[in-house]
mmCIF file as Biopython writes it, N, C-alpha, C and O atoms, coordinates in Angstrom:
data_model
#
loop_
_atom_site.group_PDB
_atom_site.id
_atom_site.type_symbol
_atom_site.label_atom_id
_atom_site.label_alt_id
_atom_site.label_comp_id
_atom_site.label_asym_id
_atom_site.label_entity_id
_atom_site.label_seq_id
_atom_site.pdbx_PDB_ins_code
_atom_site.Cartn_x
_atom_site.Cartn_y
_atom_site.Cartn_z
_atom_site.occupancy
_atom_site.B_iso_or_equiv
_atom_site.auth_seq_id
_atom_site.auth_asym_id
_atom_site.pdbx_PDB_model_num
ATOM 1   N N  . UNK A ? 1  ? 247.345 136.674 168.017 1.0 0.0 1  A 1 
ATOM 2   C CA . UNK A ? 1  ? 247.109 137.953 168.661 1.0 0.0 1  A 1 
ATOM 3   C C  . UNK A ? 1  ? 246.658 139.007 167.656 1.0 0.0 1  A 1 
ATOM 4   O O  . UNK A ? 1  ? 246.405 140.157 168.015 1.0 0.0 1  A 1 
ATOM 5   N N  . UNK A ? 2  ? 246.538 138.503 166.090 1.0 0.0 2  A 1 
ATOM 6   C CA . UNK A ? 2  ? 245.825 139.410 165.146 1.0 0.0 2  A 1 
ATOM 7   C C  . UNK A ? 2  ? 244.848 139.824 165.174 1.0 0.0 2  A 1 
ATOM 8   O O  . UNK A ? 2  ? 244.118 139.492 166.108 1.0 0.0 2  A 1 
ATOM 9   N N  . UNK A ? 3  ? 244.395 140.689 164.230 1.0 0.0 3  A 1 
ATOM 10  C CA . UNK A ? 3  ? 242.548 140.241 164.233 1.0 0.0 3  A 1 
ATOM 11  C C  . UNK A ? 3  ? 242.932 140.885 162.838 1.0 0.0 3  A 1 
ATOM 12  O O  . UNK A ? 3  ? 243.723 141.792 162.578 1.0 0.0 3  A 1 
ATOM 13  N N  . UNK A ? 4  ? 241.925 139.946 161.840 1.0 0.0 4  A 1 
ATOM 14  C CA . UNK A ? 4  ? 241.344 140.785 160.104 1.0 0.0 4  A 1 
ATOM 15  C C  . UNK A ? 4  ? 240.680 141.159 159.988 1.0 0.0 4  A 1 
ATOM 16  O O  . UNK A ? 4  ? 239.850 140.260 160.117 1.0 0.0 4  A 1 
ATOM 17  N N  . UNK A ? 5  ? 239.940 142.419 159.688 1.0 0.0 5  A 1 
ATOM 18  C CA . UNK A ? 5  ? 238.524 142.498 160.210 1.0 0.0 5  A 1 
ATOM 19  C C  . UNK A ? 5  ? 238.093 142.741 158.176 1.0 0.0 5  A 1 
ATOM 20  O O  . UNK A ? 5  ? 239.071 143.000 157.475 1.0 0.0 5  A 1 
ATOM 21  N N  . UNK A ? 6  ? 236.940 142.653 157.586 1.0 0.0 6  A 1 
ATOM 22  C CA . UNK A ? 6  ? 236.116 143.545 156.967 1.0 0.0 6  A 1 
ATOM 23  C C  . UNK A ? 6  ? 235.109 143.648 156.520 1.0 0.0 6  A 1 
ATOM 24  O O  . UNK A ? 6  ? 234.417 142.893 155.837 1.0 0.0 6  A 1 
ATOM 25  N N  . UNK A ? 7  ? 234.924 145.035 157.063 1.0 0.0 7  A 1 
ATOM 26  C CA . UNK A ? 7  ? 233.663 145.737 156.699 1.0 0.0 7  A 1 
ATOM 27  C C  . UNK A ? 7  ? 233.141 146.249 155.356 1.0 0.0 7  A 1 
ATOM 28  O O  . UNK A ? 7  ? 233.953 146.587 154.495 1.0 0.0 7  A 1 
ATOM 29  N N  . UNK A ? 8  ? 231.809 146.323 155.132 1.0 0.0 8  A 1 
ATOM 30  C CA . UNK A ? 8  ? 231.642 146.675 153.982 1.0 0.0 8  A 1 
ATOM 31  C C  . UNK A ? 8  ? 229.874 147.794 154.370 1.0 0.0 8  A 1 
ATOM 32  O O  . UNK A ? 8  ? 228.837 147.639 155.015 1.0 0.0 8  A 1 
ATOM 33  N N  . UNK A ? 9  ? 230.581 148.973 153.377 1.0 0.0 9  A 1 
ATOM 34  C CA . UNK A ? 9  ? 229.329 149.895 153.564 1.0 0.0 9  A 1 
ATOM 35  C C  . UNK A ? 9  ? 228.289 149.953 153.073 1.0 0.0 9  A 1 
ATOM 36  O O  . UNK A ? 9  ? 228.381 149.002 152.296 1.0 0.0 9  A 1 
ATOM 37  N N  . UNK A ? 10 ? 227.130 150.437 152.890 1.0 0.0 10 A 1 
ATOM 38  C CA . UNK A ? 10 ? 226.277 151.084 151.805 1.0 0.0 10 A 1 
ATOM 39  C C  . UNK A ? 10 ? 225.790 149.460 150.994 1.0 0.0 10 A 1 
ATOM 40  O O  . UNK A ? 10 ? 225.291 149.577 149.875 1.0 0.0 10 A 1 
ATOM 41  N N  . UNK A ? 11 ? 225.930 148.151 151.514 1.0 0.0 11 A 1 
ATOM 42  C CA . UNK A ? 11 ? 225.870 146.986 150.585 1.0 0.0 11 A 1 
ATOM 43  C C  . UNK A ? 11 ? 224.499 147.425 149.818 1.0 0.0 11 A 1 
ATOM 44  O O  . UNK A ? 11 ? 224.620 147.367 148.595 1.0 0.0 11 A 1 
ATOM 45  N N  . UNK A ? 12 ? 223.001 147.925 150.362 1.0 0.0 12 A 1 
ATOM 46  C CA . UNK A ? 12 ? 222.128 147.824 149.350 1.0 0.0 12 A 1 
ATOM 47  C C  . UNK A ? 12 ? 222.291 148.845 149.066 1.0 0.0 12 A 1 
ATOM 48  O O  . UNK A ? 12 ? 221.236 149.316 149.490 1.0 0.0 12 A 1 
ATOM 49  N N  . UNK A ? 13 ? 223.001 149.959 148.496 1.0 0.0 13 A 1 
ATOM 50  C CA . UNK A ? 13 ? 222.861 150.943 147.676 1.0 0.0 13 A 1 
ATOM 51  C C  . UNK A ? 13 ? 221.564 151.937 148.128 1.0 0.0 13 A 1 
ATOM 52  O O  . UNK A ? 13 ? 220.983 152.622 147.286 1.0 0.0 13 A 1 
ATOM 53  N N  . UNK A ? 14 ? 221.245 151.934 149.314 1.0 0.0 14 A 1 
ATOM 54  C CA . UNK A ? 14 ? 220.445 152.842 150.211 1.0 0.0 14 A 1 
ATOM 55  C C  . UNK A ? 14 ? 220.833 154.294 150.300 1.0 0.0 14 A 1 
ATOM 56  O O  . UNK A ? 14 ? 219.967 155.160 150.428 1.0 0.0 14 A 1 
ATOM 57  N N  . UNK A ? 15 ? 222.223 154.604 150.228 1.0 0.0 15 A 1 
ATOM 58  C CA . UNK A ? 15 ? 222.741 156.091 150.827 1.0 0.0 15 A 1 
ATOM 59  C C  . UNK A ? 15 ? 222.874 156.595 149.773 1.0 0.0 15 A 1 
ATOM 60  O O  . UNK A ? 15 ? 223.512 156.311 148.759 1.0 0.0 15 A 1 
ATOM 61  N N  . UNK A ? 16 ? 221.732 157.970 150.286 1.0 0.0 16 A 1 
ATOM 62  C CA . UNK A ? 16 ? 221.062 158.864 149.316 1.0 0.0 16 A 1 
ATOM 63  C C  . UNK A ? 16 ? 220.951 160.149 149.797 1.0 0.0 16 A 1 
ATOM 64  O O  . UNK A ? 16 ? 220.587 160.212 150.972 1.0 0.0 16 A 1 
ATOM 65  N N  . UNK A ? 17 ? 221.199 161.398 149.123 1.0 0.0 17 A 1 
ATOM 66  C CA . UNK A ? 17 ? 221.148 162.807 150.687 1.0 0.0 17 A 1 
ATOM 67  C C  . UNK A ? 17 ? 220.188 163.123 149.225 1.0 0.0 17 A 1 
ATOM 68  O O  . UNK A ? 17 ? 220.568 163.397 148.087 1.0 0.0 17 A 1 
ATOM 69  N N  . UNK A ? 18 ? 218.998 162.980 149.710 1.0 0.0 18 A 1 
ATOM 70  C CA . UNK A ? 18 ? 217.975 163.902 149.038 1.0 0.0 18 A 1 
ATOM 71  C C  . UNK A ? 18 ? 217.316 164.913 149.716 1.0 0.0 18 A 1 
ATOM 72  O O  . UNK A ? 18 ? 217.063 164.476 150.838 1.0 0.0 18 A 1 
ATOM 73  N N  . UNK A ? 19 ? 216.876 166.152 149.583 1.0 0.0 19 A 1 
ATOM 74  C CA . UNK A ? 19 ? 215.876 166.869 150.668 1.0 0.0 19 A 1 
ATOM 75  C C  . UNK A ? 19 ? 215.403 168.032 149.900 1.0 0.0 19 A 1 
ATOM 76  O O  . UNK A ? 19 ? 216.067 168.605 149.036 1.0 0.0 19 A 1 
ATOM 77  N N  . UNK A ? 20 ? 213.890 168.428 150.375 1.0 0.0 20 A 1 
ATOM 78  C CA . UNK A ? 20 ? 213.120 169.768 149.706 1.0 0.0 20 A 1 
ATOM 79  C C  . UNK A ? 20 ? 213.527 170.442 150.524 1.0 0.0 20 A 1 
ATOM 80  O O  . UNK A ? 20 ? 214.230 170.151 151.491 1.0 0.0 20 A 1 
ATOM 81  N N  . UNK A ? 21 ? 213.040 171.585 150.140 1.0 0.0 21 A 1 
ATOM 82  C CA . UNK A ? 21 ? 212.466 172.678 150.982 1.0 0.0 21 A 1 
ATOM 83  C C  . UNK A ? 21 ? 211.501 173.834 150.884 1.0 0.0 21 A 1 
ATOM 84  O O  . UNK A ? 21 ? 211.940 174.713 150.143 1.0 0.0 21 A 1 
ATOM 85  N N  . UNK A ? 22 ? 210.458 174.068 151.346 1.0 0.0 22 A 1 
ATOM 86  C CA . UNK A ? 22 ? 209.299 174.459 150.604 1.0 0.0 22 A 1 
ATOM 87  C C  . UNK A ? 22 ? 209.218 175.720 151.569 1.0 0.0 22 A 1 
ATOM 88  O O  . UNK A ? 22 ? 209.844 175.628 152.625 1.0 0.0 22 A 1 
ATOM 89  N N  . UNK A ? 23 ? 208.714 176.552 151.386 1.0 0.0 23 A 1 
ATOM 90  C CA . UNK A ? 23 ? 208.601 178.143 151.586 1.0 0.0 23 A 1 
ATOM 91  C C  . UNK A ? 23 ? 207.385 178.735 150.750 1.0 0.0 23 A 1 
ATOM 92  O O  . UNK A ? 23 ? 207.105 178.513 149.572 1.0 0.0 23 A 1 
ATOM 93  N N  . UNK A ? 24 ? 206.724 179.567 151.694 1.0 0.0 24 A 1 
ATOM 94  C CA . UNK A ? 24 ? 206.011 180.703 150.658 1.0 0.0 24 A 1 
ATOM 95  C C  . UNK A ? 24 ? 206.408 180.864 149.477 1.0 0.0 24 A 1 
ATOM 96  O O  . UNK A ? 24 ? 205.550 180.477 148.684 1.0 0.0 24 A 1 
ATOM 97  N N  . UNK A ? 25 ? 207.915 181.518 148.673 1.0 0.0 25 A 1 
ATOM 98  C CA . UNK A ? 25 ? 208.064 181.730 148.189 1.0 0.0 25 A 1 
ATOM 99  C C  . UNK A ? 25 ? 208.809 180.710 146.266 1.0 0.0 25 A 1 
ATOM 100 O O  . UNK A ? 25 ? 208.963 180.946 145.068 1.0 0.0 25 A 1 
ATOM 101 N N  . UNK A ? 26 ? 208.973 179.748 147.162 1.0 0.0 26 A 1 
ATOM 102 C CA . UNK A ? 26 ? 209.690 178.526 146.513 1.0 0.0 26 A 1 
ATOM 103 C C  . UNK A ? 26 ? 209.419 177.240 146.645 1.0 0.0 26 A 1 
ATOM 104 O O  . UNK A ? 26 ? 208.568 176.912 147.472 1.0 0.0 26 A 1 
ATOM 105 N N  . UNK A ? 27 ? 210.133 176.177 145.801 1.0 0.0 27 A 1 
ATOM 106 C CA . UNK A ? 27 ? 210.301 174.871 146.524 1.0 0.0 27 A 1 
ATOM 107 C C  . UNK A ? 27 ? 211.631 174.656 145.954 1.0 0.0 27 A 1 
ATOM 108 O O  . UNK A ? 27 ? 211.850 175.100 144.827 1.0 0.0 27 A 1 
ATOM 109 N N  . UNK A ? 28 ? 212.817 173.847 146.776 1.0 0.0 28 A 1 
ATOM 110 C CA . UNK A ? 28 ? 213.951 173.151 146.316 1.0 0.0 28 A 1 
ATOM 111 C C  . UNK A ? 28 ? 214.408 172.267 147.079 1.0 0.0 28 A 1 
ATOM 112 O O  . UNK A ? 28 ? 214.775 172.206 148.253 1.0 0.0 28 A 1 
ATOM 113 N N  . UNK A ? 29 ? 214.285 171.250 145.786 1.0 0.0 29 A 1 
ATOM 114 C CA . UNK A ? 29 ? 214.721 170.248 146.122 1.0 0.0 29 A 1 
ATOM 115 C C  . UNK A ? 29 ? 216.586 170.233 145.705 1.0 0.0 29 A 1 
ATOM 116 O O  . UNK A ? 29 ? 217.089 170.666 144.668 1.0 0.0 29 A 1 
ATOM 117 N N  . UNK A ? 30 ? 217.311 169.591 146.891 1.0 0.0 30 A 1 
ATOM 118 C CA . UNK A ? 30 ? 218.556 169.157 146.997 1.0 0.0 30 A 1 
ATOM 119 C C  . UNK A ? 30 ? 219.245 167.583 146.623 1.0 0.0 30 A 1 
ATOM 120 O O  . UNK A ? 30 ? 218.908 166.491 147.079 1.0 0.0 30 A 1 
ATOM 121 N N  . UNK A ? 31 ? 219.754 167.736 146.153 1.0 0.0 31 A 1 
ATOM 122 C CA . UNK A ? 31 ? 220.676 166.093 145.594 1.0 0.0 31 A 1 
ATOM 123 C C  . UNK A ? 31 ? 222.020 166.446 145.884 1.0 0.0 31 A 1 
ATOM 124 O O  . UNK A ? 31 ? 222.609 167.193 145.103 1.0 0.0 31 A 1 
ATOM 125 N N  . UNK A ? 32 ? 222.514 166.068 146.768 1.0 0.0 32 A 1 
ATOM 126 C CA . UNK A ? 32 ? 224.065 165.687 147.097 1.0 0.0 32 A 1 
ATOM 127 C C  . UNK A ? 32 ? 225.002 164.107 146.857 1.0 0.0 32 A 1 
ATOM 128 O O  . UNK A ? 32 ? 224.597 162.948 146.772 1.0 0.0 32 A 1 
ATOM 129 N N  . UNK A ? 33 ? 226.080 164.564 146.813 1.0 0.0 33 A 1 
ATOM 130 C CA . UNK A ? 33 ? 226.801 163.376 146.415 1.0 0.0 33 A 1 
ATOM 131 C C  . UNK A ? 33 ? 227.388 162.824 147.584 1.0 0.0 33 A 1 
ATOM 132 O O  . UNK A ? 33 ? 227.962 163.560 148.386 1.0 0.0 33 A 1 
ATOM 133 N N  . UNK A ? 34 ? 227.284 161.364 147.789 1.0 0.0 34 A 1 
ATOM 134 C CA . UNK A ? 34 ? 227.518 160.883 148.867 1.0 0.0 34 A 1 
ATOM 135 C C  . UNK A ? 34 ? 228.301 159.435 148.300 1.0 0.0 34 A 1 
ATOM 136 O O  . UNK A ? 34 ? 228.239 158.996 147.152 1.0 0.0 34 A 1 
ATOM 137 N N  . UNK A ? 35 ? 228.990 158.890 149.371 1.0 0.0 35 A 1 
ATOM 138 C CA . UNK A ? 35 ? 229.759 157.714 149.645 1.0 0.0 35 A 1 
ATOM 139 C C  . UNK A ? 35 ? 229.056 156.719 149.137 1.0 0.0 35 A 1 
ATOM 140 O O  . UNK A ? 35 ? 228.013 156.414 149.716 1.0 0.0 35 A 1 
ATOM 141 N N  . UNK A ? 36 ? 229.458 155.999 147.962 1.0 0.0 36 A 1 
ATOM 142 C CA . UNK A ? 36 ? 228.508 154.873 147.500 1.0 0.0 36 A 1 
ATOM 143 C C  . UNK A ? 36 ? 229.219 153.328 148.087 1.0 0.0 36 A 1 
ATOM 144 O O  . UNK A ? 36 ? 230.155 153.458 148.875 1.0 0.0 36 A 1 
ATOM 145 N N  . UNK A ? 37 ? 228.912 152.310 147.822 1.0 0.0 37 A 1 
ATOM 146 C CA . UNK A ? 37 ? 229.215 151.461 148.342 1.0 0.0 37 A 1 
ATOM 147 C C  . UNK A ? 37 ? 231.046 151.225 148.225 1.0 0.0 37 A 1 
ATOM 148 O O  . UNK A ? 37 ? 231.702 151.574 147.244 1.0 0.0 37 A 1 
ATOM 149 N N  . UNK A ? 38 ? 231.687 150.485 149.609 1.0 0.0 38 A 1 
ATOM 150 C CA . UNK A ? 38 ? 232.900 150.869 149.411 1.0 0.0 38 A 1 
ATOM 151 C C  . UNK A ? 38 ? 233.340 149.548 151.093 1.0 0.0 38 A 1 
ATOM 152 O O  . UNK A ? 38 ? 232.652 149.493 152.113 1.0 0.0 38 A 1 
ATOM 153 N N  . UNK A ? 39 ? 234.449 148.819 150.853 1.0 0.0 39 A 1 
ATOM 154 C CA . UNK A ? 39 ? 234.602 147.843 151.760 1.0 0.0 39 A 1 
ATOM 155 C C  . UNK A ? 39 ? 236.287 148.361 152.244 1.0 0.0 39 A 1 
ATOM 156 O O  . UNK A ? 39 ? 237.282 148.752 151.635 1.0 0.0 39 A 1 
ATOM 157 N N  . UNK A ? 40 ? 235.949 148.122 153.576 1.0 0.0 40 A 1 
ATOM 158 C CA . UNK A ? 40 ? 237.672 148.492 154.252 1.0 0.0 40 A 1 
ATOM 159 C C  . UNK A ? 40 ? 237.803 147.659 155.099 1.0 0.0 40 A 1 
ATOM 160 O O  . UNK A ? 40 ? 236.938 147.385 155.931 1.0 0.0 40 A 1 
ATOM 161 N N  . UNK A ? 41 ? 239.177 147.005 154.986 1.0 0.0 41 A 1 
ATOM 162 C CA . UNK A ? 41 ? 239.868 145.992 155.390 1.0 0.0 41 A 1 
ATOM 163 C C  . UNK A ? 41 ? 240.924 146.146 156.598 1.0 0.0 41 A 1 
ATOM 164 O O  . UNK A ? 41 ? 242.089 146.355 156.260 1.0 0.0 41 A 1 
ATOM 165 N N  . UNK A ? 42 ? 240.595 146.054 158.149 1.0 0.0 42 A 1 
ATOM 166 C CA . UNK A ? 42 ? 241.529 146.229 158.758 1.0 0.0 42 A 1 
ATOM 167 C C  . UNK A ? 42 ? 242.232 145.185 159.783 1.0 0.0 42 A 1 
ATOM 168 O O  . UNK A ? 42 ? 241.895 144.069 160.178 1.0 0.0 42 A 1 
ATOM 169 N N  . UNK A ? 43 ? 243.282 145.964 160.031 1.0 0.0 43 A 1 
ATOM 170 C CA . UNK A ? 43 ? 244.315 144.503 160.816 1.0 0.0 43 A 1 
ATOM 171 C C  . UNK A ? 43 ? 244.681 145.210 161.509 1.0 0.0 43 A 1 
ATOM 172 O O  . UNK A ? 43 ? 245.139 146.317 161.226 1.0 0.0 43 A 1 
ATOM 173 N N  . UNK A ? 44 ? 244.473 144.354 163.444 1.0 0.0 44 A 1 
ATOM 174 C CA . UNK A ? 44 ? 244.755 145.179 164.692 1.0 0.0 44 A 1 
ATOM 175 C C  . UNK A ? 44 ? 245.542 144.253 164.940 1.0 0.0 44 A 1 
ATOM 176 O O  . UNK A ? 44 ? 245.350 143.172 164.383 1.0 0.0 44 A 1 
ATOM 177 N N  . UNK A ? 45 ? 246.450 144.391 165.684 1.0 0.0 45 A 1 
ATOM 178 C CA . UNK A ? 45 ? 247.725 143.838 166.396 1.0 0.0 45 A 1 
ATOM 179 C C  . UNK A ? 45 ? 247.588 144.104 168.165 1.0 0.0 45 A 1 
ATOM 180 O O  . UNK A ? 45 ? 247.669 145.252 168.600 1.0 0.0 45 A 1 
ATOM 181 N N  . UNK A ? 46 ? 247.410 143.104 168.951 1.0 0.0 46 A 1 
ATOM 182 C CA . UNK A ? 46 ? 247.356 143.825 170.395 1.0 0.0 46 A 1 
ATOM 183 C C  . UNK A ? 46 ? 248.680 143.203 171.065 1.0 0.0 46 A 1 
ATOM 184 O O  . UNK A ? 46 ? 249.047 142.077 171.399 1.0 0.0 46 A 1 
ATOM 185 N N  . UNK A ? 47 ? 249.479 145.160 171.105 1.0 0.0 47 A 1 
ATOM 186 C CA . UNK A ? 47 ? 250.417 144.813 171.964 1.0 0.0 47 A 1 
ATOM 187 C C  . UNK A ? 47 ? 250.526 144.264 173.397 1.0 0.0 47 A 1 
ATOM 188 O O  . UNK A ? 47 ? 251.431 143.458 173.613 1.0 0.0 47 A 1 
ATOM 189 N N  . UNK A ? 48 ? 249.799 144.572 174.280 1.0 0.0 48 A 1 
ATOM 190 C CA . UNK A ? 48 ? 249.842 143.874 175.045 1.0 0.0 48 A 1 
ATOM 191 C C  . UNK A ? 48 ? 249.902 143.043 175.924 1.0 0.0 48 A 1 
ATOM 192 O O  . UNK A ? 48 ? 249.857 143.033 177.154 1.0 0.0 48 A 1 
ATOM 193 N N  . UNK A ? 49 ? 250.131 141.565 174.250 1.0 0.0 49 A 1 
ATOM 194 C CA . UNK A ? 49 ? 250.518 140.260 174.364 1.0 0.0 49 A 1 
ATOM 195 C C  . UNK A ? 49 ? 252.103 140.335 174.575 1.0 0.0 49 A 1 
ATOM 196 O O  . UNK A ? 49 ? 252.703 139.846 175.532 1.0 0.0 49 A 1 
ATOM 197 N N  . UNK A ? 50 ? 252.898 141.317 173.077 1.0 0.0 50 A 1 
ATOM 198 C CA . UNK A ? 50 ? 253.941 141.280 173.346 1.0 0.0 50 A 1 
ATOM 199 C C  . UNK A ? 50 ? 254.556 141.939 174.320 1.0 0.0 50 A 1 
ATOM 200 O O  . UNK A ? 50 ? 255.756 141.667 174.352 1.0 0.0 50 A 1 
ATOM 201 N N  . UNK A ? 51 ? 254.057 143.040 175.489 1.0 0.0 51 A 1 
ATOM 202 C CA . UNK A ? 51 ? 254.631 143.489 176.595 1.0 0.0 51 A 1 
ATOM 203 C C  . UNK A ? 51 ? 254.839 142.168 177.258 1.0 0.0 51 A 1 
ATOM 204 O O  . UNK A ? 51 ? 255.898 141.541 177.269 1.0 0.0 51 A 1 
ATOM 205 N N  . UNK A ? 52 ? 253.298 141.687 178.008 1.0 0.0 52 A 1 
ATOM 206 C CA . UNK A ? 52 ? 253.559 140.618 178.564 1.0 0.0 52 A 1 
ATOM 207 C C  . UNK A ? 52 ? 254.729 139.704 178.577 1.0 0.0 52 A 1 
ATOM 208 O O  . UNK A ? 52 ? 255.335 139.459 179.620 1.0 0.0 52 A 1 
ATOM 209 N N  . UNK A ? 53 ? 255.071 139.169 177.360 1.0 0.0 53 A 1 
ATOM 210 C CA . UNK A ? 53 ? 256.271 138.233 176.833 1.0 0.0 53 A 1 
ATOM 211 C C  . UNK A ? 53 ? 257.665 139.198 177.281 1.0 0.0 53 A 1 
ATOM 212 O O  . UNK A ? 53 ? 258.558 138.601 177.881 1.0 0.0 53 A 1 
ATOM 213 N N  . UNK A ? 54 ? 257.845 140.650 176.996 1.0 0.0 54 A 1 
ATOM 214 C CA . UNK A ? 54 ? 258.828 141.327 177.359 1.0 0.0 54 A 1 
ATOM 215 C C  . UNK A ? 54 ? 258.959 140.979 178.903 1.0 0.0 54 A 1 
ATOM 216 O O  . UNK A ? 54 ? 259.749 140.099 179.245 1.0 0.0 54 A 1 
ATOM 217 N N  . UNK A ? 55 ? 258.340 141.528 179.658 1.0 0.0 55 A 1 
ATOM 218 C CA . UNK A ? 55 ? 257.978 141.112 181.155 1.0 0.0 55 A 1 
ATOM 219 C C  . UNK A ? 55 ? 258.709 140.316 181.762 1.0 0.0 55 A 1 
ATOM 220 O O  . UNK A ? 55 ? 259.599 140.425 182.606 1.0 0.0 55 A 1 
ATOM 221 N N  . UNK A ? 56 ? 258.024 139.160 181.011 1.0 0.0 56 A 1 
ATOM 222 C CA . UNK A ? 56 ? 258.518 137.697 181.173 1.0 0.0 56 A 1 
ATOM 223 C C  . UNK A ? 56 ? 260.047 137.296 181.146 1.0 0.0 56 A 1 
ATOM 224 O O  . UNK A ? 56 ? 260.692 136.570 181.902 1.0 0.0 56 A 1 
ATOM 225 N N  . UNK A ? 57 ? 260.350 137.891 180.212 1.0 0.0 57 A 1 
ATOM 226 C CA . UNK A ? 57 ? 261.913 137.745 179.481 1.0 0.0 57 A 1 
ATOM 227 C C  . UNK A ? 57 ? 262.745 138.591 180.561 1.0 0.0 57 A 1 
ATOM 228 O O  . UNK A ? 57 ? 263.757 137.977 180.897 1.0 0.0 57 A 1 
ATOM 229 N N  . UNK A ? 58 ? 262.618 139.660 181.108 1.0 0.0 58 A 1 
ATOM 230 C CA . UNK A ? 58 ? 263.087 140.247 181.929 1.0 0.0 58 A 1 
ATOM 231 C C  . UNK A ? 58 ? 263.210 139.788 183.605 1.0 0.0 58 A 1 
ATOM 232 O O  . UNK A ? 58 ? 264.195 140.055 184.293 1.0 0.0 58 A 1 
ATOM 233 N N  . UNK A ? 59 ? 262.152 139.141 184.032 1.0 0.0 59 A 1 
ATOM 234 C CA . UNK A ? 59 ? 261.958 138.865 185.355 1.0 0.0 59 A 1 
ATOM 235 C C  . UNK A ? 59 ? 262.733 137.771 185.162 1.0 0.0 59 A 1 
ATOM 236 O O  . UNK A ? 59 ? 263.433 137.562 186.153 1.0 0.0 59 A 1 
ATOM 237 N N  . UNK A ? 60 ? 262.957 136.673 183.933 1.0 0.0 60 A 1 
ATOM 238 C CA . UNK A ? 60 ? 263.743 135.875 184.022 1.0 0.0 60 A 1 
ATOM 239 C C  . UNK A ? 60 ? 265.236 135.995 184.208 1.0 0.0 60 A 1 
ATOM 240 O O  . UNK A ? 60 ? 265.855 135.307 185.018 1.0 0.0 60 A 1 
ATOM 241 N N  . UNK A ? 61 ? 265.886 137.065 183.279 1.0 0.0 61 A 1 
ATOM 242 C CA . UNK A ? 61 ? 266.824 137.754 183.600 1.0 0.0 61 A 1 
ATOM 243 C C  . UNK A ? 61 ? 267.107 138.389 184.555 1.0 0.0 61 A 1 
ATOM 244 O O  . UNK A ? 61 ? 268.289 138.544 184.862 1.0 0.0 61 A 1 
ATOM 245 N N  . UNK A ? 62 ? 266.068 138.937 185.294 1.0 0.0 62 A 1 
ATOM 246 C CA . UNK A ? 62 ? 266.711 139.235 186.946 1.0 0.0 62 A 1 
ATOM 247 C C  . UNK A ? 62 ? 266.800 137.739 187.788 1.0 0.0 62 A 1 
ATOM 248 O O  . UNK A ? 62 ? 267.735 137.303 188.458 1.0 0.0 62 A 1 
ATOM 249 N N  . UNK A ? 63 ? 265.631 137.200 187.530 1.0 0.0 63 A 1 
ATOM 250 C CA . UNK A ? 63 ? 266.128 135.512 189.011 1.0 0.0 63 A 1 
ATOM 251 C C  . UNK A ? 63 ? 267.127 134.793 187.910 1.0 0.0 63 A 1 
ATOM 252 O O  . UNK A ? 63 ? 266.880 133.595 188.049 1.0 0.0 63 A 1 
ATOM 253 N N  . UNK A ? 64 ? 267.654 134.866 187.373 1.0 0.0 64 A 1 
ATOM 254 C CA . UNK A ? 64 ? 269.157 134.080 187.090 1.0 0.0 64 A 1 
ATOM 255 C C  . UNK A ? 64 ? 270.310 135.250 187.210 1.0 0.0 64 A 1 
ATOM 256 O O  . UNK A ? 64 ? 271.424 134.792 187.468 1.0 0.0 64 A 1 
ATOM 257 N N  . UNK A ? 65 ? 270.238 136.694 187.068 1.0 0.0 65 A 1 
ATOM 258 C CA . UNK A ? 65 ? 270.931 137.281 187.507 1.0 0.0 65 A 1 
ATOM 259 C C  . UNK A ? 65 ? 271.304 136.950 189.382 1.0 0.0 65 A 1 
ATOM 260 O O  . UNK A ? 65 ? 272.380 136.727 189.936 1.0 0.0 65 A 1 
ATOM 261 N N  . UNK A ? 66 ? 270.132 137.032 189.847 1.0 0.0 66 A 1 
ATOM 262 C CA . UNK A ? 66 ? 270.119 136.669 191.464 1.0 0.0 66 A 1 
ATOM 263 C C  . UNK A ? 66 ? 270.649 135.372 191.581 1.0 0.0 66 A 1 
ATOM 264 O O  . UNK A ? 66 ? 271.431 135.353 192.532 1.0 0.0 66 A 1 
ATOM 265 N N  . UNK A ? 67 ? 270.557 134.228 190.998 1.0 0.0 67 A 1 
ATOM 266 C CA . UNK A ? 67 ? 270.880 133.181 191.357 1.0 0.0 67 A 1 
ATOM 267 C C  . UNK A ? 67 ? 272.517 133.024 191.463 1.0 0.0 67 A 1 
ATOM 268 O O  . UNK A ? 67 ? 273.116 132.407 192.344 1.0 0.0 67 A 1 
ATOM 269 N N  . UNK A ? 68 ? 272.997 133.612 190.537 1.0 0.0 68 A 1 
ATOM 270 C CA . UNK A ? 68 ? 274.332 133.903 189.987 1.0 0.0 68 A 1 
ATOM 271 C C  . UNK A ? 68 ? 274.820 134.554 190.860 1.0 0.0 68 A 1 
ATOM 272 O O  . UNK A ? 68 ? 275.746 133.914 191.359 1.0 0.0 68 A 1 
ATOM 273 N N  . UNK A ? 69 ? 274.638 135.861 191.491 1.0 0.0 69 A 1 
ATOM 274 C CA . UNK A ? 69 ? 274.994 137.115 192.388 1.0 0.0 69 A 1 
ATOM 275 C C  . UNK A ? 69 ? 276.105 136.126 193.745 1.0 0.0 69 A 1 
ATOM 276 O O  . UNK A ? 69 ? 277.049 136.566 194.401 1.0 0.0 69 A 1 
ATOM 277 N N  . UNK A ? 70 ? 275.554 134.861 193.753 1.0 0.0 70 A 1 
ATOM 278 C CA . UNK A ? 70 ? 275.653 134.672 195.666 1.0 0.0 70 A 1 
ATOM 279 C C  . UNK A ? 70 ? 276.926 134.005 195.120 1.0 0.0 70 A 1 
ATOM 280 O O  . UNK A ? 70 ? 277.739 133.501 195.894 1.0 0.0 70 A 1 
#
């Protein structure tokens, strides 16, 4: 009912924030620093399996409670 997942970003080294800007009066160019390559590893759990099983465990405990009752 796990899952491993991972991802990995930026693998060819593509992400780049470059940009001009040109005006009558100027030109500028911009270089920002950005997220270089970087891998994240995640693990989901779906409860839903274990409600189910709760459920289960309970409805059993009521029909042997009932069986018992008479």
């Amino acid at each position: 009912a796990g899952e491993l997942k991972i991802t990995a970003f930026d693998v060819l080294q593509a992400n780049e924030s470059v940009s001009r800007s040109v005006t009558q009066s100027y030109i500028e160019d911009s270089i920002n620093s950005v997220l270089q390559r970087y891998y994240m590893l995640t693990f989901t759990y779906n409860l839903r399996t274990f409600q189910q099983g709760n459920r289960m465990e309970m409805e059993r405990g009521r029909n042997f409670e009932r069986m018992h009752d008479h």
